[in-house]
C-alpha positions as CSV (number, residue, x, y, z in Angstrom):
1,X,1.2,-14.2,105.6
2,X,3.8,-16.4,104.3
3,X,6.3,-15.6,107.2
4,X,4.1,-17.4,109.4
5,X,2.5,-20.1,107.1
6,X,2.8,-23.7,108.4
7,X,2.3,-26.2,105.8
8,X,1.0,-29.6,107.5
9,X,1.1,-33.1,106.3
10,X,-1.0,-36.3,107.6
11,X,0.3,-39.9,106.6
12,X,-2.7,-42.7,106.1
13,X,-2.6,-44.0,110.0
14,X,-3.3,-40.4,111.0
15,X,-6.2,-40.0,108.3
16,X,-7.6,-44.2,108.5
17,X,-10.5,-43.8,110.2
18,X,-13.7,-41.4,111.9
19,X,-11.2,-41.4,114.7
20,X,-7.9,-40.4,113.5
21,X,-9.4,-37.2,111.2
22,X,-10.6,-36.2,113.9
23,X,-8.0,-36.1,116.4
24,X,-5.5,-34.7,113.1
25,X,-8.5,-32.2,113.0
26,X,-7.6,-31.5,116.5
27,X,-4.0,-30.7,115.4
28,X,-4.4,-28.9,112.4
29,X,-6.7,-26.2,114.6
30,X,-4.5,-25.9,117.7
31,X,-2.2,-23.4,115.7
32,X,-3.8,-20.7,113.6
33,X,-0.8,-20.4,111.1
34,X,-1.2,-24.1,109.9
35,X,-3.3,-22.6,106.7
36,X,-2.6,-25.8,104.0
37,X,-3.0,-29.4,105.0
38,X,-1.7,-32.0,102.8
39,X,-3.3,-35.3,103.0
40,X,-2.4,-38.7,102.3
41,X,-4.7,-41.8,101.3
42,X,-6.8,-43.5,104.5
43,X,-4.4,-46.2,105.6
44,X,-4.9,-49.5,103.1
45,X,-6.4,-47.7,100.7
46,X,-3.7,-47.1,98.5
47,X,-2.8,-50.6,98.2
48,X,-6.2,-51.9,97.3
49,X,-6.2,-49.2,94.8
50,X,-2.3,-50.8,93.3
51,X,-3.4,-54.4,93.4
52,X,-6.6,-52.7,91.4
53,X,-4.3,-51.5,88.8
54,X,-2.5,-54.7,88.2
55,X,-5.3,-56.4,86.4
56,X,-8.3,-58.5,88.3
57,X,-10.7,-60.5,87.5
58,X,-14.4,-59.5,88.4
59,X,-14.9,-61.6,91.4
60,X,-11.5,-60.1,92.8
61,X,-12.2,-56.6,91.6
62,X,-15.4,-57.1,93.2
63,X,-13.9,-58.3,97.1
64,X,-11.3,-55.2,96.7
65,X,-13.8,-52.6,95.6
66,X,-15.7,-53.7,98.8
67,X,-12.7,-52.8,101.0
68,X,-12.5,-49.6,99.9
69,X,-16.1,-48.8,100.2
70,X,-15.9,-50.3,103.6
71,X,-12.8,-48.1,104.7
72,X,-14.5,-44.9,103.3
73,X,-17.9,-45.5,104.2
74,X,-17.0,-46.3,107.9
75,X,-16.1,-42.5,107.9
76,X,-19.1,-41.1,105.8
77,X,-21.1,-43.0,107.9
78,X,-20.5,-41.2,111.5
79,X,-20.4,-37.9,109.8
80,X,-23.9,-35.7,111.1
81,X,-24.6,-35.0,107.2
82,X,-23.3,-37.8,105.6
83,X,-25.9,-37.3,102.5
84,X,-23.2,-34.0,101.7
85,X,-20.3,-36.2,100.8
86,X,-22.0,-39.7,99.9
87,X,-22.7,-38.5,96.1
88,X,-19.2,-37.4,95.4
89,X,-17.5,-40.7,97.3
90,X,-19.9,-42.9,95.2
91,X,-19.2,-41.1,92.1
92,X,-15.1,-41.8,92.9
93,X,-15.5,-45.4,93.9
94,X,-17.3,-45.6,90.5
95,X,-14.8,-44.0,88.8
96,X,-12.2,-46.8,90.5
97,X,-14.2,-49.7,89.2
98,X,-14.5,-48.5,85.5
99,X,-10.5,-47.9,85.5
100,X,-10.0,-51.6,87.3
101,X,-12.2,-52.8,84.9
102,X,-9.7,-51.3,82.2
103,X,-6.8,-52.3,84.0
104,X,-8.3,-55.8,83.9
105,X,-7.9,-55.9,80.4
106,X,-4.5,-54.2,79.7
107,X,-2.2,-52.3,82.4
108,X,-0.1,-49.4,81.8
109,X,1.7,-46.5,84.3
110,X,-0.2,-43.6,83.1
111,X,-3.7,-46.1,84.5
112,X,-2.3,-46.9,87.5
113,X,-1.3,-43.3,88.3
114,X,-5.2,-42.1,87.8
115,X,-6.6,-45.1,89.4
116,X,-3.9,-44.8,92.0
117,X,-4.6,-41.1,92.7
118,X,-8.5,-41.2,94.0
119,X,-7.0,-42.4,97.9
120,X,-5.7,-38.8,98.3
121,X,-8.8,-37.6,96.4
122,X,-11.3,-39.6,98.8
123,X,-9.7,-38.6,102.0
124,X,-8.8,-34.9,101.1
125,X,-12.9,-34.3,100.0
126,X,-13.4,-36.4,103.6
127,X,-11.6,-34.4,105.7
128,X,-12.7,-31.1,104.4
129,X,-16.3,-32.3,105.5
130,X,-15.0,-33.5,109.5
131,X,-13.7,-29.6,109.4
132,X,-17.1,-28.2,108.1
133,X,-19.2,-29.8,110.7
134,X,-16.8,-28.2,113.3
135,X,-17.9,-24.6,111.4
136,X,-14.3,-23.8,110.2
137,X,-14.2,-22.7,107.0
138,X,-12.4,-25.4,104.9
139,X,-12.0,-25.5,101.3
140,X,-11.0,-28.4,99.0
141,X,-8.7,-28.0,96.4
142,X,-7.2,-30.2,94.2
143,X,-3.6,-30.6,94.0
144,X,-3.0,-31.1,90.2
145,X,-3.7,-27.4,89.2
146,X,-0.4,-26.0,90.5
147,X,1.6,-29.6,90.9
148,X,2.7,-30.0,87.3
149,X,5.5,-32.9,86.8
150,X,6.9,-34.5,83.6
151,X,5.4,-37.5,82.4
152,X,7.5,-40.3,84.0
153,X,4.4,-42.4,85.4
154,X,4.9,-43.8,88.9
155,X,7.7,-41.2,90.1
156,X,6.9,-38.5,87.9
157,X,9.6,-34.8,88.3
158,X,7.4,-32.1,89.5
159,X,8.5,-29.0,87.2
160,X,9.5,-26.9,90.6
161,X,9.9,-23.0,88.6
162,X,5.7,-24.2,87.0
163,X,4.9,-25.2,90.6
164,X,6.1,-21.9,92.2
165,X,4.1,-19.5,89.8
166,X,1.0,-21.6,90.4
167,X,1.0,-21.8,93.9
168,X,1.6,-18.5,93.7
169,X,-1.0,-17.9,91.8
170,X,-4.1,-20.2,92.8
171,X,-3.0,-21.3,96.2
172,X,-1.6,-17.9,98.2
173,X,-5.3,-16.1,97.6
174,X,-7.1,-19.1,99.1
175,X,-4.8,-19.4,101.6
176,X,-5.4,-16.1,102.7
177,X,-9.4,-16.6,102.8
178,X,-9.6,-20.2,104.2
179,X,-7.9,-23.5,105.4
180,X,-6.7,-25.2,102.1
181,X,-7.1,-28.9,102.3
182,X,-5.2,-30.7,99.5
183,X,-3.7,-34.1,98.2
184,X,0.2,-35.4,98.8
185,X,1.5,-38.1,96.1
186,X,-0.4,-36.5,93.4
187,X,0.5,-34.2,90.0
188,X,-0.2,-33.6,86.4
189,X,1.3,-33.9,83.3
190,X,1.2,-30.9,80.5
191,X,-1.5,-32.9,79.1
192,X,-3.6,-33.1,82.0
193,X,-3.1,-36.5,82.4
194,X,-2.7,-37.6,86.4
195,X,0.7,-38.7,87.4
196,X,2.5,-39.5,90.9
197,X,5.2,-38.9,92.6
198,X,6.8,-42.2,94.0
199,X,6.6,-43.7,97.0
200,X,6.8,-41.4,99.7
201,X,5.5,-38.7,97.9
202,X,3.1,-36.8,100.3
203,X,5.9,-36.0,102.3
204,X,7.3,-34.7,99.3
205,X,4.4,-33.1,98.1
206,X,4.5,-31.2,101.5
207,X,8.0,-29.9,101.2
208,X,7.3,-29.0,97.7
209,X,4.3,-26.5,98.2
210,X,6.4,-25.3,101.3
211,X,9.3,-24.1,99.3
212,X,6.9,-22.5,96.3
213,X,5.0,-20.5,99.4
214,X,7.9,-19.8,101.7
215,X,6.5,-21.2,104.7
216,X,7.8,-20.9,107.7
217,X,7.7,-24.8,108.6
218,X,6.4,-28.1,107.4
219,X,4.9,-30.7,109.6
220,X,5.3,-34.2,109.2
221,X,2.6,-35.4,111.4
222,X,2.7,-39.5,111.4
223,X,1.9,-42.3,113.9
224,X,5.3,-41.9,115.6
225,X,6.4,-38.8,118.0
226,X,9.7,-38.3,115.7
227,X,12.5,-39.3,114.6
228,X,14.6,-42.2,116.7
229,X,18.1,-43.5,116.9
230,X,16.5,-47.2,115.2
231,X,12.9,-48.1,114.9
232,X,11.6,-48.8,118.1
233,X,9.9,-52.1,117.3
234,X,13.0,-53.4,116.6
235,X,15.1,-51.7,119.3
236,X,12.1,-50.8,122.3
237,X,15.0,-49.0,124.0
238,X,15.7,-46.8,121.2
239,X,15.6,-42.6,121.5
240,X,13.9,-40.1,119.9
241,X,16.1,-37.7,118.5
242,X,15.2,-34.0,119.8
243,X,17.0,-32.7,116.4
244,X,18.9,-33.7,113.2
245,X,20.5,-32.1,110.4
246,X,18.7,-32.5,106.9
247,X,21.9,-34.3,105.9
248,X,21.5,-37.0,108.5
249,X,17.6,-37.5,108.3
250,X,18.0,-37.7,104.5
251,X,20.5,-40.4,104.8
252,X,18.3,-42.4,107.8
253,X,15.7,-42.1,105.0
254,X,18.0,-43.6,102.2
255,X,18.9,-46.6,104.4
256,X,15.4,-47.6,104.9
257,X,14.2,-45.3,108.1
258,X,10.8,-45.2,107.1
259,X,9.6,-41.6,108.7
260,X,11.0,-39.7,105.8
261,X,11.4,-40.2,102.4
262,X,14.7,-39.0,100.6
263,X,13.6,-36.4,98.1
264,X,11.1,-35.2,100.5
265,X,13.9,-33.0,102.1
266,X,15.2,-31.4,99.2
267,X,12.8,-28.6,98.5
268,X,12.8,-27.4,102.1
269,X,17.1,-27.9,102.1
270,X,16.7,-25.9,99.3
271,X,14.9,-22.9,100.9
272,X,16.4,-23.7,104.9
273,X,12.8,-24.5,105.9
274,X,12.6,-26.6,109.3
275,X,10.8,-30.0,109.1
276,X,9.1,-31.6,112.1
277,X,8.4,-34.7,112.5
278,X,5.7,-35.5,115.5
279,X,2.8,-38.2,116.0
280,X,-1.3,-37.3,115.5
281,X,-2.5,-39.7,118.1
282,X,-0.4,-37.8,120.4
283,X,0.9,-34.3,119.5
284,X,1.7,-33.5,123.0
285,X,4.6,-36.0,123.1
286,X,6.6,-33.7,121.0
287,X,8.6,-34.7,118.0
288,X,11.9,-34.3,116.0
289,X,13.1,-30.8,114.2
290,X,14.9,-31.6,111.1
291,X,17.1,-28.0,110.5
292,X,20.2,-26.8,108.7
293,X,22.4,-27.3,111.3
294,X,22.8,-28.5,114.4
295,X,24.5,-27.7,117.7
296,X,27.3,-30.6,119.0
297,X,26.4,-33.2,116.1
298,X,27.3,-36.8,117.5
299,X,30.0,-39.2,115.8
300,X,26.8,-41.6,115.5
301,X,23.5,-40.3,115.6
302,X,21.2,-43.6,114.2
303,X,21.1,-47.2,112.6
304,X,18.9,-47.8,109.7
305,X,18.2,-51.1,108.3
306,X,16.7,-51.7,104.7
307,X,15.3,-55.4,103.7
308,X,14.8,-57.4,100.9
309,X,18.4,-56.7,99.4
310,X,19.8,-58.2,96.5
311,X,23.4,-58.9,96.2
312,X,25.1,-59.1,92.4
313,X,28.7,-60.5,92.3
314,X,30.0,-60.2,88.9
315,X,33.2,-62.5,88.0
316,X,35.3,-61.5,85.1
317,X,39.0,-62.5,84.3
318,X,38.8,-60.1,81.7
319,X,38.7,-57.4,84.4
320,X,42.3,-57.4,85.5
321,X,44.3,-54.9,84.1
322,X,42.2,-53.8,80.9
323,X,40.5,-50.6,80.6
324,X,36.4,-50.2,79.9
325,X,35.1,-53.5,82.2
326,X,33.0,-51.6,84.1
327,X,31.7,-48.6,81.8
328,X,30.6,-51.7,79.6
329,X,28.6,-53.0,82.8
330,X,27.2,-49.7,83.6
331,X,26.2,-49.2,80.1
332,X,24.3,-52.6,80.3
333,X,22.2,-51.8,83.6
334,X,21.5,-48.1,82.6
335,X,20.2,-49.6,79.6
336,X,18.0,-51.6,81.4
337,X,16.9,-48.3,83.6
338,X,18.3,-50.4,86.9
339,X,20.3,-47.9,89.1
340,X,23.5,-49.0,91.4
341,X,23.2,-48.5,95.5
342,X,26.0,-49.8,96.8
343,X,29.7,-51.0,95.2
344,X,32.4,-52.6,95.9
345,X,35.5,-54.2,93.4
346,X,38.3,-56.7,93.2
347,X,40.7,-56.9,90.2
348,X,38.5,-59.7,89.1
349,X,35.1,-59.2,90.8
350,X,32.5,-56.9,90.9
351,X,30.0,-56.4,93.9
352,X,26.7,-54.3,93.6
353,X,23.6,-53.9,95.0
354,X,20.4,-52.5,93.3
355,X,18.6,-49.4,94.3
356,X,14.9,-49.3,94.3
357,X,14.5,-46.6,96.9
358,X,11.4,-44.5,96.1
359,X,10.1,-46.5,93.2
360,X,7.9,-49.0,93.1
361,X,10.0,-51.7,92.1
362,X,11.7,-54.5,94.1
363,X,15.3,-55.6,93.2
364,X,13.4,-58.9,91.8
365,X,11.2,-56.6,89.0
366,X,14.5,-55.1,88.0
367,X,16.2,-58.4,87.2
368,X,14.8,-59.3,84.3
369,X,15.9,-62.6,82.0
370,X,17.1,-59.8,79.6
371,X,19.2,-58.1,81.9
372,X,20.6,-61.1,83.2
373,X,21.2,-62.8,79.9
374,X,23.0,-59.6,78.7
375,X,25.3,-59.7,82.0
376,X,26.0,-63.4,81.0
377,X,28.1,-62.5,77.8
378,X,29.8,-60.1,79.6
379,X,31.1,-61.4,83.0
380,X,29.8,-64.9,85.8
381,X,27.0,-63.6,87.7
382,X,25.9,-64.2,90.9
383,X,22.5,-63.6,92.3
384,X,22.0,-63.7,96.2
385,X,18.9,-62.4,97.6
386,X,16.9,-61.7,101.0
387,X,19.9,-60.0,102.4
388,X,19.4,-56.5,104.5
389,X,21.7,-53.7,104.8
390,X,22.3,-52.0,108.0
391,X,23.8,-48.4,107.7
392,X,25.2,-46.8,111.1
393,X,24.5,-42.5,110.4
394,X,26.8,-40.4,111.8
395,X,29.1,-37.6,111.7
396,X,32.5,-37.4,109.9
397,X,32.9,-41.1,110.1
398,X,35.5,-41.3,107.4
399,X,37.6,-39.1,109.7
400,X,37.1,-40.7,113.1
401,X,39.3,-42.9,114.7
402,X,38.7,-46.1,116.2
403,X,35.5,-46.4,114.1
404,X,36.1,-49.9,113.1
405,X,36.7,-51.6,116.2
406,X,34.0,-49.6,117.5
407,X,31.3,-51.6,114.8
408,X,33.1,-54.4,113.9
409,X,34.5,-55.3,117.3
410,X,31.2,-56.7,118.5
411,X,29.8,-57.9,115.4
412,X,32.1,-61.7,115.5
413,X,29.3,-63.8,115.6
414,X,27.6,-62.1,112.5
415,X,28.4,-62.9,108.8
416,X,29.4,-59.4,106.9
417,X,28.7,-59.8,103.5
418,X,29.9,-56.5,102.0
419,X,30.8,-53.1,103.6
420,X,31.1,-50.2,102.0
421,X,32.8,-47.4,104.0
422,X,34.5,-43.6,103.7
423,X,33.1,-42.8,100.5
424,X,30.5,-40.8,102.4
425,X,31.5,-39.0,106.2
426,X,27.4,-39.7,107.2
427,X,27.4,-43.5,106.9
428,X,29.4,-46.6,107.3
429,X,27.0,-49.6,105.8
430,X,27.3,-53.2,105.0
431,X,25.2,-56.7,104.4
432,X,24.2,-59.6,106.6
433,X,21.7,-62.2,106.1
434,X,18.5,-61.2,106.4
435,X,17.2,-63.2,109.0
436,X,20.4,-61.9,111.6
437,X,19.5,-58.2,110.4
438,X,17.5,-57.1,113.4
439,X,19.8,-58.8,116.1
440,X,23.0,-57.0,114.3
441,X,20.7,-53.9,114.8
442,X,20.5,-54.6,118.4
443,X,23.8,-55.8,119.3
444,X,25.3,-52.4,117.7
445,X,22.6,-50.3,119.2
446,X,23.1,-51.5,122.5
447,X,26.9,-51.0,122.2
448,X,26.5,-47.3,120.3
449,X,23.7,-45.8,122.0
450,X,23.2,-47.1,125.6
């Protein structure tokens, strides 16, 4: 069974309306060995459900409750039975305004997680019912039974060796018997409590239950056919990429591609199980296979270009020629849980930029007064902010020659703000204003890739 088993994921454009199940419906049946579908929230829903969990008053609580009842009940609604389904939706959206009310009055991580969770709840128990009325045999089944993490709420660790005995376990028979409809994003704690997995995390989920059940693929099914050389709505001319190695995608995902989150890959690198990546409004168009290995991989393969970056320049005369500057300053931000992205140094400067890839956080949330006021003592800071990064993905770049003039060459009217360059052989990145991000994209697209 397993040699053949496709696991299948739908993001929340491919699962936002009457519509879209549908037509993902369509996919899901065209190949017999897609047995377990993994689910996202209906587009929207998810971040009704986050601004929720920060704390509203009633009349707010009350507008944002009505959007998701709108969103969900525009799908009940055009369902032939609709009285099946209505109960259990109600009793959710119920559920969702005693937590808000909760959240109204003091917010934690573990709340947001449960409150968070019911999008992938709503539109798994949704989809199960557009299957039904089509006379397949469909089962629900809830996610948390056999996706235990650690208790880190908001991008909890799934426990991988738990995982793998339970799917084992409670997923494999079911498999066998029907088509398993499930939840992405979502896990539990030993303690039963509900936890998620970051953003992202339905792709994760995905690769996840693919690696415990040794499937032969996972699908990424999305609202774009693939994977392409820069997002096409900055770059129309840009081209889908037929396939790329895990190494690449993973990095295009690091650098702010959004088709695939960065942890995502890791279970199915782990176990060499392909990845595609294709579109549910049109699965004819084809998509992008994310393997091993390649054949002929290309000196550069994509751009990627991540926003909303903050720059931190740290100025210390005390840096030159003593020993222990910067463990002290690592020592400070680990302290405050902020992690580094990118680095570069002077004999009296320091140049960093924050990472908040796959949390929830922006670089803003993680520079608190505290943190900043602890930096003082230490060194000058400087804060710049609403800069982007743009990261060119290739293949041994360190060990090319030429690369340089290549990028930088056509790049004079731009203002570089910090490149950071051959400590990785996949990327060559570096900072410009924000508001000149998507013509650098365009200027070095045009020169790289047509």
């Amino acid at each position: 069974m397993s040699q053949t088993l496709i696991v299948a994921k739908f993001g929340g454009t491919s699962v936002a309306d009457f519509e879209a199940m549908n037509r993902s419906a369509d996919v899901v049946l065209q190949d017999a060995s897609t047995r377990l579908v993994v689910l996202s929230a209906s587009a929207g829903i998810t971040n009704l459900l986050v601004a929720l969990a920060e704390g509203q008053q009633a009349p707010q609580r009350a507008v944002l409750l009505d959007d998701i009842r709108r969103i969900q009940y525009a799908i009940v609604d055009r369902l032939q039975r609709p009285e099946v389904i209505r109960d259990e939706i109600d009793r959710m959206i119920d559920n969702i305004s005693m937590l808000s009310e909760a959240a109204s009055l003091a917010t934690s991580n573990a709340l947001t997680d449960e409150l968070v969770s019911h999008g992938e709840l709503m539109s798994s128990l949704l989809f199960v019912e557009i299957l039904r009325e089509r006379q397949v045999n469909a089962e629900w089944f809830d996610v948390r039974k056999v996706m235990r993490t650690d208790d880190h709420f908001g991008r909890a660790v799934p426990d991988v060796q738990v995982l793998a005995e339970q799917a084992t376990a409670q997923l494999q028979p079911r498999i066998e018997q029907a088509l398993v409809i499930t939840q992405g994003f979502i896990g539990s704690e030993s303690e039963g409590r509900t936890t998620t997995l970051g953003r992202g995390g339905s792709d994760y989920t995905a690769a996840l239950l693919g690696e415990a059940l040794h499937a032969a693929r996972v699908d990424i099914w999305t609202d774009v056919p693939g994977i392409y050389t820069t997002d096409p709505r900055v770059v129309p001319t840009a081209k889908r990429i037929d396939e790329i190695t895990f190494e690449e995608a993973a990095e295009m995902a690091t650098f702010g591609a959004k088709v695939l989150h960065p942890a995502t890959l890791l279970p199915a690198v782990r176990r060499g199980i392909p990845v595609f990546v294709g579109s549910s409004k049109d699965p004819a168009a084809g998509g992008t296979r994310v393997c091993n290995e390649t054949r002929n991989p290309p000196l550069f393969r994509a751009l990627a270009l991540r926003r909303k970056q903050t720059l931190l320049t740290l100025h210390s005369l005390n840096m030159l020629h003593t020993f222990g500057f910067l463990a002290e300053l690592f020592n400070i931000l680990a302290r405050h849980n902020v992690s580094v992205d990118l680095i570069t140094t002077s004999e009296v400067s320091v140049a960093l930029t924050l990472d908040t890839t796959g949390s929830t956080s922006t670089s803003a949330s993680l520079l608190t007064q505290a943190l900043l006021t602890e930096l003082s003592s230490l060194c000058r800071v400087e804060v710049e902010e609403d800069l982007a990064l743009v990261a060119i993905i290739g293949n041994q770049l360190s060990k090319a020659c030429g690369v340089g003039k290549e990028v930088f060459g056509v790049l004079d009217p731009f203002n570089l703000r910090m490149i950071c360059y051959g400590a990785s052989s996949y990327n060559l990145c570096f900072l410009v204003p924000g508001n000149d991000a998507e013509s650098v994209v365009r200027t070095l697209h045009r020169n790289l890739f047509e």
